[in-house]
Structures are given as C-alpha cells and as structure tokens.
N, CA, C and O atoms as a GROMACS GRO file, in nm:
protein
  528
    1UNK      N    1   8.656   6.904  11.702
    1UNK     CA    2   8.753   6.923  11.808
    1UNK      C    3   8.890   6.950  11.747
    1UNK      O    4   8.941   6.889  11.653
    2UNK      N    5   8.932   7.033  11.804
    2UNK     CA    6   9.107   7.087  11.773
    2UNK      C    7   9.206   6.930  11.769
    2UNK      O    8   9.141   6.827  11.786
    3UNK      N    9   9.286   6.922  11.757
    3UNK     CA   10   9.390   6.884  11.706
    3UNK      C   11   9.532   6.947  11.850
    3UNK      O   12   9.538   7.063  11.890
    4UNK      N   13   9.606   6.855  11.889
    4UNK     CA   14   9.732   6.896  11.982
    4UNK      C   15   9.822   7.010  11.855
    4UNK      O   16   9.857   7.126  11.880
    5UNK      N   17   9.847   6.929  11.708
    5UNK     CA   18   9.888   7.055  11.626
    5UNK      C   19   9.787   7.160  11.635
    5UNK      O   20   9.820   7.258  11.702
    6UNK      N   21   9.710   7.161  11.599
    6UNK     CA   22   9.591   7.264  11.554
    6UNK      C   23   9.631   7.363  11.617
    6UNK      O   24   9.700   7.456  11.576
    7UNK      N   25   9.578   7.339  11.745
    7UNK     CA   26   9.663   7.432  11.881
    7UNK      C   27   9.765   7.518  11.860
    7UNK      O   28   9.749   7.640  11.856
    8UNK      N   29   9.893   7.450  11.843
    8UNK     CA   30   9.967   7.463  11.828
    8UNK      C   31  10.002   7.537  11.734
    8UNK      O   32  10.064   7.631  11.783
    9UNK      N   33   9.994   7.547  11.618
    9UNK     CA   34   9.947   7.667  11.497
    9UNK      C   35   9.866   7.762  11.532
    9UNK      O   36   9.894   7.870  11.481
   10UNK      N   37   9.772   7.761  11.605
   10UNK     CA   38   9.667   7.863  11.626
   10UNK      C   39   9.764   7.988  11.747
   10UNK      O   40   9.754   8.111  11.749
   11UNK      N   41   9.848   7.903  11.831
   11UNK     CA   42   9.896   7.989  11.929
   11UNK      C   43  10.013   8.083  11.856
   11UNK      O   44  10.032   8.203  11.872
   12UNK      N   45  10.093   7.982  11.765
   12UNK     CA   46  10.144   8.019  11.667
   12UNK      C   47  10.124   8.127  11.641
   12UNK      O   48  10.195   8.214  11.692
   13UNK      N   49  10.016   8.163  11.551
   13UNK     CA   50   9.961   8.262  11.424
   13UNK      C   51   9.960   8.422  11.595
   13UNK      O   52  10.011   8.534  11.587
   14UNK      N   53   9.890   8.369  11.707
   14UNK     CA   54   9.879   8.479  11.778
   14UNK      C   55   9.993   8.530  11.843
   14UNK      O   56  10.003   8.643  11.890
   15UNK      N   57  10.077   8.442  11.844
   15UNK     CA   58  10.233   8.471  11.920
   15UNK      C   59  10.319   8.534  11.808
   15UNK      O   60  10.436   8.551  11.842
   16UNK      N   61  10.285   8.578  11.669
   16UNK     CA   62  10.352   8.606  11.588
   16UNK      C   63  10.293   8.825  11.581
   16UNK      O   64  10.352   8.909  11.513
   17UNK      N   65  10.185   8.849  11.659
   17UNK     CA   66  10.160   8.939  11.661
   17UNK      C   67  10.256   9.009  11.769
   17UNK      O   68  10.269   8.958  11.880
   18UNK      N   69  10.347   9.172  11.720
   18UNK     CA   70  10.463   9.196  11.836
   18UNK      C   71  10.367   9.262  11.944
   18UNK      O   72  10.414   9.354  12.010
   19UNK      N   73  10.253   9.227  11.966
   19UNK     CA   74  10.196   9.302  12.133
   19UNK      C   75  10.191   9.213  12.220
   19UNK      O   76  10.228   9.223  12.337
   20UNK      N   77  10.126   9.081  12.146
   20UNK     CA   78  10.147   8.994  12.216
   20UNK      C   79  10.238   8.890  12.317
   20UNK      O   80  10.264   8.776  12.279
   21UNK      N   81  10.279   8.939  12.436
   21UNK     CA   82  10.402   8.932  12.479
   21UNK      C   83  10.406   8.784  12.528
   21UNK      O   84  10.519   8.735  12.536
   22UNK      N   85  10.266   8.680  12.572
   22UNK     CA   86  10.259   8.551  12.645
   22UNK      C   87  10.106   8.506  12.601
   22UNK      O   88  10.012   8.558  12.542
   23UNK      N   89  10.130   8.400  12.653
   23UNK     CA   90  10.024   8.309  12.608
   23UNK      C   91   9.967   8.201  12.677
   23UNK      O   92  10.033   8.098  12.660
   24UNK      N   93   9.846   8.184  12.764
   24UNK     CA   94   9.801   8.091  12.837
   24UNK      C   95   9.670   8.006  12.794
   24UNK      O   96   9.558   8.046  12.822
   25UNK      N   97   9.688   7.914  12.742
   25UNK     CA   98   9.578   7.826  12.731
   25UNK      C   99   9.462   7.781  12.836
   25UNK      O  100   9.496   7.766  12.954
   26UNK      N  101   9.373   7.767  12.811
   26UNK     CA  102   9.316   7.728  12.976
   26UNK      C  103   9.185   7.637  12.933
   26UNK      O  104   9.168   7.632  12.811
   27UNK      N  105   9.094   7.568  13.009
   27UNK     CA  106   8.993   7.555  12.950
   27UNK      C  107   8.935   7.392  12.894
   27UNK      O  108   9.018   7.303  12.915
   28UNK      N  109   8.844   7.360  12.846
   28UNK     CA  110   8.862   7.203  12.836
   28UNK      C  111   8.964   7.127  12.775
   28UNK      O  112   9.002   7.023  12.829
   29UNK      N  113   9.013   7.169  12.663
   29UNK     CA  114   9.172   7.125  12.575
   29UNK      C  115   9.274   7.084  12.660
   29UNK      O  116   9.338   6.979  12.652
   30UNK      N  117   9.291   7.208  12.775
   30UNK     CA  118   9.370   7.171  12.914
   30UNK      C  119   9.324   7.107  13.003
   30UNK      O  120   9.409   7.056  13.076
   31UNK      N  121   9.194   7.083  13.033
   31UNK     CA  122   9.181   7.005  13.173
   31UNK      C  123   9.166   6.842  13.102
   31UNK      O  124   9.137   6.749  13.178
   32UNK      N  125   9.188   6.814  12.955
   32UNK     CA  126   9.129   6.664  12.918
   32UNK      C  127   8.997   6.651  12.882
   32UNK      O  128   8.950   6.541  12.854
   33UNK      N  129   8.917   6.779  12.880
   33UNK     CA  130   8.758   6.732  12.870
   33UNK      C  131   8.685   6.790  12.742
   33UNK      O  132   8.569   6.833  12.745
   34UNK      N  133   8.763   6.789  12.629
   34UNK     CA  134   8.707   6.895  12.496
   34UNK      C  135   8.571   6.784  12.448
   34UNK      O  136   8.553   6.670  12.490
   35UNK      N  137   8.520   6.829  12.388
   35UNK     CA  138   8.398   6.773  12.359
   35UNK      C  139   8.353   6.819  12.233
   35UNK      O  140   8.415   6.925  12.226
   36UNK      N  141   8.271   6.809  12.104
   36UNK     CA  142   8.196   6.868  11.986
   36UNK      C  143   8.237   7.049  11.984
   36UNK      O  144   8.306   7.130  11.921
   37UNK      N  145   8.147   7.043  12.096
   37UNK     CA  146   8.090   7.188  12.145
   37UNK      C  147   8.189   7.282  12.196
   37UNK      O  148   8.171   7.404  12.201
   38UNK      N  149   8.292   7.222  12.235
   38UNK     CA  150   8.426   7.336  12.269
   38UNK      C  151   8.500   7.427  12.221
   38UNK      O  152   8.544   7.424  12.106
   39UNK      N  153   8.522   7.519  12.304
   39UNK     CA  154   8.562   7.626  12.201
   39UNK      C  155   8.752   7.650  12.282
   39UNK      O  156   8.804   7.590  12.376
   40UNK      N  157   8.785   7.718  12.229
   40UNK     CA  158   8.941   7.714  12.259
   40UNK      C  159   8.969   7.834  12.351
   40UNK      O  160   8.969   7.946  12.300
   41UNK      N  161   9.001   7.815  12.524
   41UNK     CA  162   9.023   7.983  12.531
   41UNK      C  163   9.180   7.950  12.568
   41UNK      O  164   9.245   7.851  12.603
   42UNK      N  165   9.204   8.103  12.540
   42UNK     CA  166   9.315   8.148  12.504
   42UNK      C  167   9.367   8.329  12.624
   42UNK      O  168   9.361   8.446  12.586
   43UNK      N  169   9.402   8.286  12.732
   43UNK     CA  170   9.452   8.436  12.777
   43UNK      C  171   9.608   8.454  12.718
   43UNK      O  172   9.698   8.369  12.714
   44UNK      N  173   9.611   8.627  12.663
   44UNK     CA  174   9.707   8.672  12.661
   44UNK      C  175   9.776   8.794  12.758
   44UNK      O  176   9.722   8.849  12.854
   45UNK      N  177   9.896   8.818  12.710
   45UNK     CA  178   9.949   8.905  12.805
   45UNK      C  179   9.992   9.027  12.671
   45UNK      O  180  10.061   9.008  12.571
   46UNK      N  181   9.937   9.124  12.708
   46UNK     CA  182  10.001   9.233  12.613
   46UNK      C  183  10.055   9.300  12.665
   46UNK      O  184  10.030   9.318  12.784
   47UNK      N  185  10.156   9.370  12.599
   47UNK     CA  186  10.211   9.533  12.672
   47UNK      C  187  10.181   9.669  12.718
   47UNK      O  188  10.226   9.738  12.810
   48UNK      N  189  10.085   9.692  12.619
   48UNK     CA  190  10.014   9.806  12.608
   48UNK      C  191   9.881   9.827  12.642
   48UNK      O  192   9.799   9.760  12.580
   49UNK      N  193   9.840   9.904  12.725
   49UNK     CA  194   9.664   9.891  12.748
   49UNK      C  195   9.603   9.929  12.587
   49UNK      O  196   9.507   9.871  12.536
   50UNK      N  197   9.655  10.004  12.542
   50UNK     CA  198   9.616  10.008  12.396
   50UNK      C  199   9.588   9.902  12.336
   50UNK      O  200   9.489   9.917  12.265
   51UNK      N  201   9.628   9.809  12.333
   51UNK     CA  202   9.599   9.675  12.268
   51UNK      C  203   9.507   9.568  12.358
   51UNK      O  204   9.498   9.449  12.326
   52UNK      N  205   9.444   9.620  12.467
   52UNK     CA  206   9.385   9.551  12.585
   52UNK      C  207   9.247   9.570  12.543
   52UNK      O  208   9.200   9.675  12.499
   53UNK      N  209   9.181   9.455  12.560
   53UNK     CA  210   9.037   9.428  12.518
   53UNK      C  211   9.028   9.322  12.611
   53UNK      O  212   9.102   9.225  12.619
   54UNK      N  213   8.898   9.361  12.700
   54UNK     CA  214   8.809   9.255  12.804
   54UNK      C  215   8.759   9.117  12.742
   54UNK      O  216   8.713   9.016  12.794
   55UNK      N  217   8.785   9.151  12.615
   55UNK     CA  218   8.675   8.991  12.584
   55UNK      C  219   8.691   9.011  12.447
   55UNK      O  220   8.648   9.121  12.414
   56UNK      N  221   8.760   8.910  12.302
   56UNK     CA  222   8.775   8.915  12.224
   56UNK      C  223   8.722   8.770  12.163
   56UNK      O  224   8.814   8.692  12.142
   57UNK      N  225   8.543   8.703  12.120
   57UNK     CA  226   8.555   8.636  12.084
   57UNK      C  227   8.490   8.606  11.944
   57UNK      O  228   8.394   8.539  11.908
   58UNK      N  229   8.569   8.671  11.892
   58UNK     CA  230   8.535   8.686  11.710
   58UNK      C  231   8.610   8.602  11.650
   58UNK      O  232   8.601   8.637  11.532
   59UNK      N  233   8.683   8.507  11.654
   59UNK     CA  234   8.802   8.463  11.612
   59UNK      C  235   8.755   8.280  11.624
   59UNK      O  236   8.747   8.210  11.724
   60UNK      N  237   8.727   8.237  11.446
   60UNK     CA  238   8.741   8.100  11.440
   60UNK      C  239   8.828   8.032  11.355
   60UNK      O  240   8.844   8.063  11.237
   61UNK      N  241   8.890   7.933  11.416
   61UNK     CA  242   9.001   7.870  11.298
   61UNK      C  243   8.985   7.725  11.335
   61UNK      O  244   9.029   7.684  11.443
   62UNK      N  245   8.914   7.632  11.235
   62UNK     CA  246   8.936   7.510  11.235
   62UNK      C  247   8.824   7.482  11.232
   62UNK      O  248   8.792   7.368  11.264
   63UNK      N  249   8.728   7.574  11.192
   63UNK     CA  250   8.596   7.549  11.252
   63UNK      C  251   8.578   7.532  11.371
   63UNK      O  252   8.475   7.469  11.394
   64UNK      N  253   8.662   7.576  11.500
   64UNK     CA  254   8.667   7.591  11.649
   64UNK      C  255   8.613   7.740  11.707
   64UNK      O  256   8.674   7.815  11.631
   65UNK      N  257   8.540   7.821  11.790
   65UNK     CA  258   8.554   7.923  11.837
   65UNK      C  259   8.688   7.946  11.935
   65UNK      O  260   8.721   7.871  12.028
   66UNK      N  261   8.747   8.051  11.897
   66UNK     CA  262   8.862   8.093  12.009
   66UNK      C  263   8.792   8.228  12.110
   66UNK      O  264   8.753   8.336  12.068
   67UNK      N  265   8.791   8.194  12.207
   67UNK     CA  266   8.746   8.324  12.341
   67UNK      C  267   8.865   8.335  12.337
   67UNK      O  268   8.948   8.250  12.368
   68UNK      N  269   8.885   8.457  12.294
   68UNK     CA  270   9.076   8.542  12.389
   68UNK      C  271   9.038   8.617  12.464
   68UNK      O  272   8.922   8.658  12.456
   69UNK      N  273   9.101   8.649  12.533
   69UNK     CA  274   9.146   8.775  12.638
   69UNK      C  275   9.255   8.807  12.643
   69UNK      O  276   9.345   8.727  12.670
   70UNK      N  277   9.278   8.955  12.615
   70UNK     CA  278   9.426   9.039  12.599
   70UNK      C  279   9.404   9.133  12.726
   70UNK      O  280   9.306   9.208  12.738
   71UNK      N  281   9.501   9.119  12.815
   71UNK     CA  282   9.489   9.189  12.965
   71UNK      C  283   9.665   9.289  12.953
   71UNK      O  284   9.741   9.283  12.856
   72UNK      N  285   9.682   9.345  13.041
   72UNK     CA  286   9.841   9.404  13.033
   72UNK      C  287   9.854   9.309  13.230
   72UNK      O  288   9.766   9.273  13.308
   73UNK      N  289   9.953   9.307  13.234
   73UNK     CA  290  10.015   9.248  13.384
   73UNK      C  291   9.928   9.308  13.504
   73UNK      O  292   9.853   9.258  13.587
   74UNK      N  293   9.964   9.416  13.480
   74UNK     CA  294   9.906   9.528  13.573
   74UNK      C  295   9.761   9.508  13.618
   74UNK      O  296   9.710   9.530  13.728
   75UNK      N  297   9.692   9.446  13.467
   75UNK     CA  298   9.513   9.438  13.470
   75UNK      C  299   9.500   9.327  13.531
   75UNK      O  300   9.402   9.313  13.603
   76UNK      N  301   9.591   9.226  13.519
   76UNK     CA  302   9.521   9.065  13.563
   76UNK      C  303   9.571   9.045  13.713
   76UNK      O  304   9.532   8.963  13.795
   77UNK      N  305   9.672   9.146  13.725
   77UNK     CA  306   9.769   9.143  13.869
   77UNK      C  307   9.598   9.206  13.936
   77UNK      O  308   9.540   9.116  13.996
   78UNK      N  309   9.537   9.308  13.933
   78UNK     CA  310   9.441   9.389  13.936
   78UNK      C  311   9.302   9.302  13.966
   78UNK      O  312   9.228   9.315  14.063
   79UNK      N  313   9.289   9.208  13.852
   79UNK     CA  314   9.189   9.150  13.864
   79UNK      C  315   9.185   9.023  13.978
   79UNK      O  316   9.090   8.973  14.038
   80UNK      N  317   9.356   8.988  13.980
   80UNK     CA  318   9.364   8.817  14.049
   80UNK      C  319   9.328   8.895  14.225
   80UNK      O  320   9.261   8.822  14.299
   81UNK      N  321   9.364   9.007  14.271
   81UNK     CA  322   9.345   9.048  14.380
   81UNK      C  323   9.219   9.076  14.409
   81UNK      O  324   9.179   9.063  14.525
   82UNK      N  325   9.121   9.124  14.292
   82UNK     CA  326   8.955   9.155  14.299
   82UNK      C  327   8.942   9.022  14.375
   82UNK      O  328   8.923   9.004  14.495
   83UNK      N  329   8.962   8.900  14.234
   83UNK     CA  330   8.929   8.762  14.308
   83UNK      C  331   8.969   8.738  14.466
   83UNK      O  332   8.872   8.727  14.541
   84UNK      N  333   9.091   8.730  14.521
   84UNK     CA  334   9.135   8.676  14.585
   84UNK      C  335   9.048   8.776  14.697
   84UNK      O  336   9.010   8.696  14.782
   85UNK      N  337   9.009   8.884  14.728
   85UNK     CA  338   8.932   8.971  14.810
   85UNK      C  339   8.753   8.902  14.800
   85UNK      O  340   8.652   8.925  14.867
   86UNK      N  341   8.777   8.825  14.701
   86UNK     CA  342   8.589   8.753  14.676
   86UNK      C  343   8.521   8.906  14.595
   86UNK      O  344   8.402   8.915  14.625
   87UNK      N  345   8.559   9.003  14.520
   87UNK     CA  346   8.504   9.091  14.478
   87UNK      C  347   8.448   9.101  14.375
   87UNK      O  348   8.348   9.171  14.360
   88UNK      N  349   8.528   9.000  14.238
   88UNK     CA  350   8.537   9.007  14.092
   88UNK      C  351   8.578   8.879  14.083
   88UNK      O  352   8.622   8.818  14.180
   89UNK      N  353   8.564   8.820  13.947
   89UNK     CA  354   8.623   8.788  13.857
   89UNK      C  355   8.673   8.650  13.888
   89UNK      O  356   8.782   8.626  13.835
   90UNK      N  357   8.626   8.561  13.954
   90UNK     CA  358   8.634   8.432  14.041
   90UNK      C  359   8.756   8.376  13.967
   90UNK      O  360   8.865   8.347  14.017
   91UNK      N  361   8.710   8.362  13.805
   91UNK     CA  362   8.779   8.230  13.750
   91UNK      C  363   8.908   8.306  13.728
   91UNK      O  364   8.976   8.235  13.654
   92UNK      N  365   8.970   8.410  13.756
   92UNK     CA  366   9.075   8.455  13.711
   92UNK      C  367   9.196   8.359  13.758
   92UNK      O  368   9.280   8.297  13.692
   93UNK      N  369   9.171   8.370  13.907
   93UNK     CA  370   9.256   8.260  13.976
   93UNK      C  371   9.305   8.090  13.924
   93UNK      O  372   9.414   8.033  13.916
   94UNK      N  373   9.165   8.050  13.898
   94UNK     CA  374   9.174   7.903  13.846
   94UNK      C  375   9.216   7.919  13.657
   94UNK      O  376   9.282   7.843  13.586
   95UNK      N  377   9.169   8.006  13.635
   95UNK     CA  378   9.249   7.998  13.482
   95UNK      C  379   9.417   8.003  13.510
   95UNK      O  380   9.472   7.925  13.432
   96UNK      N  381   9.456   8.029  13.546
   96UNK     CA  382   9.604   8.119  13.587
   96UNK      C  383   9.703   8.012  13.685
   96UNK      O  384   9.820   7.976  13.668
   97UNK      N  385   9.618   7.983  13.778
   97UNK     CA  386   9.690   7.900  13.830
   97UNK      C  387   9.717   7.710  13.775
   97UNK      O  388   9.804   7.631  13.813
   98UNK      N  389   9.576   7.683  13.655
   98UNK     CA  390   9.581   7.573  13.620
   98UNK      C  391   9.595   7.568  13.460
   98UNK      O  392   9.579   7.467  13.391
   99UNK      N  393   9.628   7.696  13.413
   99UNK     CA  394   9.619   7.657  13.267
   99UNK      C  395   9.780   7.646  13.205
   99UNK      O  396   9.879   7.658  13.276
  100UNK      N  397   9.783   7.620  13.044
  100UNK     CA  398   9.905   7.572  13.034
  100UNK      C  399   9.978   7.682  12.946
  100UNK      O  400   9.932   7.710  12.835
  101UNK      N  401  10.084   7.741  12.992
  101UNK     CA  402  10.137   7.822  12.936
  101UNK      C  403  10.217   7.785  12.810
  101UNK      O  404  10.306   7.700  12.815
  102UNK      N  405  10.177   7.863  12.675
  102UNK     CA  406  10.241   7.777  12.542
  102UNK      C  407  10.357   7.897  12.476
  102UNK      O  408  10.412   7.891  12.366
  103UNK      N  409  10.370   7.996  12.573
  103UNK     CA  410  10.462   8.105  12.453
  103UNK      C  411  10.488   8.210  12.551
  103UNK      O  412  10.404   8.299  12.545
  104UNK      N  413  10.591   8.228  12.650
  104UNK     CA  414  10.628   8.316  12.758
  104UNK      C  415  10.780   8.365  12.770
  104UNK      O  416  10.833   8.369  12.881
  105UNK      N  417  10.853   8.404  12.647
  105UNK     CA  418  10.948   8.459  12.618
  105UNK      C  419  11.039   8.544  12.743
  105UNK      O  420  11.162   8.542  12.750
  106UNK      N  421  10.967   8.603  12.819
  106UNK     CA  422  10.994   8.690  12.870
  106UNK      C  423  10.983   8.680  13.049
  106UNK      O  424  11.033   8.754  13.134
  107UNK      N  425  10.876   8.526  13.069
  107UNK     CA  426  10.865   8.527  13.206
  107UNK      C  427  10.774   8.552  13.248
  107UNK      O  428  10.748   8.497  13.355
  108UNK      N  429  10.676   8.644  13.194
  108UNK     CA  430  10.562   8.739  13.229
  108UNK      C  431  10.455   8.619  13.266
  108UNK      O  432  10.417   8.632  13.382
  109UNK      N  433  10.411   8.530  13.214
  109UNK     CA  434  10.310   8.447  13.247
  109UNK      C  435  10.323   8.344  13.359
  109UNK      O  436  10.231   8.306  13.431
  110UNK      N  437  10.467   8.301  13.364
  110UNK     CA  438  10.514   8.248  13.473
  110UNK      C  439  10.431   8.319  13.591
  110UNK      O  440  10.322   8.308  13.647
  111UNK      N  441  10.579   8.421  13.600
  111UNK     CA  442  10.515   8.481  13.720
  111UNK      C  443  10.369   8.494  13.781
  111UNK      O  444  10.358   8.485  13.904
  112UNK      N  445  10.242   8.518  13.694
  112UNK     CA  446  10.137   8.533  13.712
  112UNK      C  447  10.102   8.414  13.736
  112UNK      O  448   9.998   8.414  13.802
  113UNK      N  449  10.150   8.281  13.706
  113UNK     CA  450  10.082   8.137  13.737
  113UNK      C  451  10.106   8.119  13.871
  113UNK      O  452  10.021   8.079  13.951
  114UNK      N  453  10.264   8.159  13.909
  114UNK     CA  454  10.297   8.138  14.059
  114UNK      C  455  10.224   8.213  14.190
  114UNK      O  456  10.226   8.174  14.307
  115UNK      N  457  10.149   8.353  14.126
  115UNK     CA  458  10.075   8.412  14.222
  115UNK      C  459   9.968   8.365  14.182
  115UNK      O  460   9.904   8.413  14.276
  116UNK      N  461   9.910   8.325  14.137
  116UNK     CA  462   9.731   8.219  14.088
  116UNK      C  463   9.749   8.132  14.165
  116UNK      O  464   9.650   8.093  14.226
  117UNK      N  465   9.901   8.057  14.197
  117UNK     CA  466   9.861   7.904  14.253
  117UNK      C  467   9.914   7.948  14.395
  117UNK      O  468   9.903   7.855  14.475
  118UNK      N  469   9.967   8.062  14.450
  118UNK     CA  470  10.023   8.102  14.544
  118UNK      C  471   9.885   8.126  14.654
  118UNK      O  472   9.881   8.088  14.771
  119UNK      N  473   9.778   8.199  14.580
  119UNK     CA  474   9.693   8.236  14.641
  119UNK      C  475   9.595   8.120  14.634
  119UNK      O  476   9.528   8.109  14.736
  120UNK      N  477   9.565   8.017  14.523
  120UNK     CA  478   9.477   7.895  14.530
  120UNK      C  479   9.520   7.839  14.687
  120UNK      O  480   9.434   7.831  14.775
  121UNK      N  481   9.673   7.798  14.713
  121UNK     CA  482   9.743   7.772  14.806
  121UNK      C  483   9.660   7.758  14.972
  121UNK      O  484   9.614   7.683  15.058
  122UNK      N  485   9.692   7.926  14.920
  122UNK     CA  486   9.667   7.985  15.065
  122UNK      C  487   9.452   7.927  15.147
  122UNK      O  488   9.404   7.908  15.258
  123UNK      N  489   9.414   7.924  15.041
  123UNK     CA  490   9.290   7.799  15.084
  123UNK      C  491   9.170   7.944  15.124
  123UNK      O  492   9.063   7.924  15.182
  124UNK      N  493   9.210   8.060  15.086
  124UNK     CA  494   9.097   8.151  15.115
  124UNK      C  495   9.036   8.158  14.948
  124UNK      O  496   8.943   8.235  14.925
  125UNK      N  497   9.085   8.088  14.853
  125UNK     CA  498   9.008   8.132  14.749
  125UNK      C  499   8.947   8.009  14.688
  125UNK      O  500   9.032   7.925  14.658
  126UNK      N  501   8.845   7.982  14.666
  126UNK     CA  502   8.780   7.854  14.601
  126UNK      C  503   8.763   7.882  14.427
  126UNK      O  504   8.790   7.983  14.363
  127UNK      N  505   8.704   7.737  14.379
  127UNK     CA  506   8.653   7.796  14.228
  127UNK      C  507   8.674   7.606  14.208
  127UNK      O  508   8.764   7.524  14.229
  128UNK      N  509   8.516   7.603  14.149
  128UNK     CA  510   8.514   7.428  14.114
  128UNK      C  511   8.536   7.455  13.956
  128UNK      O  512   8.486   7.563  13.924
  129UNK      N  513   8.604   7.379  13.835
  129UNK     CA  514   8.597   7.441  13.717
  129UNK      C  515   8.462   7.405  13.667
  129UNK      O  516   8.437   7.474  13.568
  130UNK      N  517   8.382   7.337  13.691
  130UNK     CA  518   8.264   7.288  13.661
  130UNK      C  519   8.151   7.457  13.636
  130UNK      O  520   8.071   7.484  13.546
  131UNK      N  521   8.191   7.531  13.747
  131UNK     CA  522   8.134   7.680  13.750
  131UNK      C  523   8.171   7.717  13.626
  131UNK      O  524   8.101   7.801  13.570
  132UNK      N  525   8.281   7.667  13.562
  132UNK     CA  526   8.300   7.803  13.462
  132UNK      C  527   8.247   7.809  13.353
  132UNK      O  528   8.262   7.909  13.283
   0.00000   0.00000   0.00000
C-alpha cells in the first residue's frame, strides 16, 4: 500500500509534465479503503487532445499500479453529460464529484468538481462506489 508521501511524490513526478494542467485523485486511497490489492487512480486534465489517451495503465511506482486517465475539459465536460443523460460512463460523475484534487494551478479541476457534485445534487444521477 502507498504511503500519504508516496502519493504525494507520485502526483509530483506527473504534475511536473507541462501538458499536464490538473490532477484528481479518486479511488480507494481517497475514500479510506486501500487494501494489498489497490492500485492508485489518478484523473488528469490536459490541454491538448494530442496528449489525450482514454485509459493509461502502464505506469508502476512503489510497487503500486497507477490507472491514469488524461481527458482535455471539453472530453470530461462531454463525458459528465453522457453520464448525467444515463448514456455513458456512470463513474465519471462520482470520480469528479468525490475525489481529491492534489495539483489545480489554474482552476480547471475545480470547476469540473462543482459540476460533478452540481449534478450528483440534482438526485437524477446515482452511482454506489462499491460498482466501481
């Protein structure tokens, strides 16, 4: 199991890349429930669709697996509405609205937490984290 530093270095090393514009943790580390078997996820916010990849989980440090996801605003703004319509992508909402933002320079992740929990809110969108 990771380490509160560990973390913390690991978000580090990815917040030091210039595409990487934000950084949201999400996942058992955040809800209190890491266990042997846990792996670390990690959503980012990039600038460029060029640098945008659906699913990046090649990446171990600590002997931990890291799941990333590199989305641009536009894609997750894109995807949180699939969800919120019941179309796509369920957990987008509950990652977003409950995970912990560690590196948001700019605001960008904010904003996206406040429309995650804006629409959790509104009581038309469900998601137990147990599903995920």
């Amino acid at each position: 199991m990771l380490t509160e530093n560990q973390i913390k270095l690991i978000c580090e090393e990815i917040q030091s890349y210039p595409y990487v514009k934000s950084i949201l943790v999400t996942g058992s580390y955040i809800y209190g429930t890491p266990s042997e078997a846990s792996d670390l996820d990690i959503r980012m916010i990039v600038d460029d669709k060029k640098f945008e990849k659906a699913h990046w989980d090649d990446l171990w440090r600590f002997n931990v697996r890291i799941e990333a996801f590199y989305n641009t605003v536009d894609s997750i703004e894109f995807y949180m509405e699939q969800a919120r319509k019941g179309m796509s992508l369920p957990k987008i909402i509950h990652f977003w609205a409950n995970g912990k933002i560690v590196y948001d320079p700019e605001g960008r992740a904010r904003k996206l937490q406040e429309s995650a929990k804006n629409i959790w809110r509104q009581g038309n969108y469900t998601y137990s984290p147990i599903d995920k």
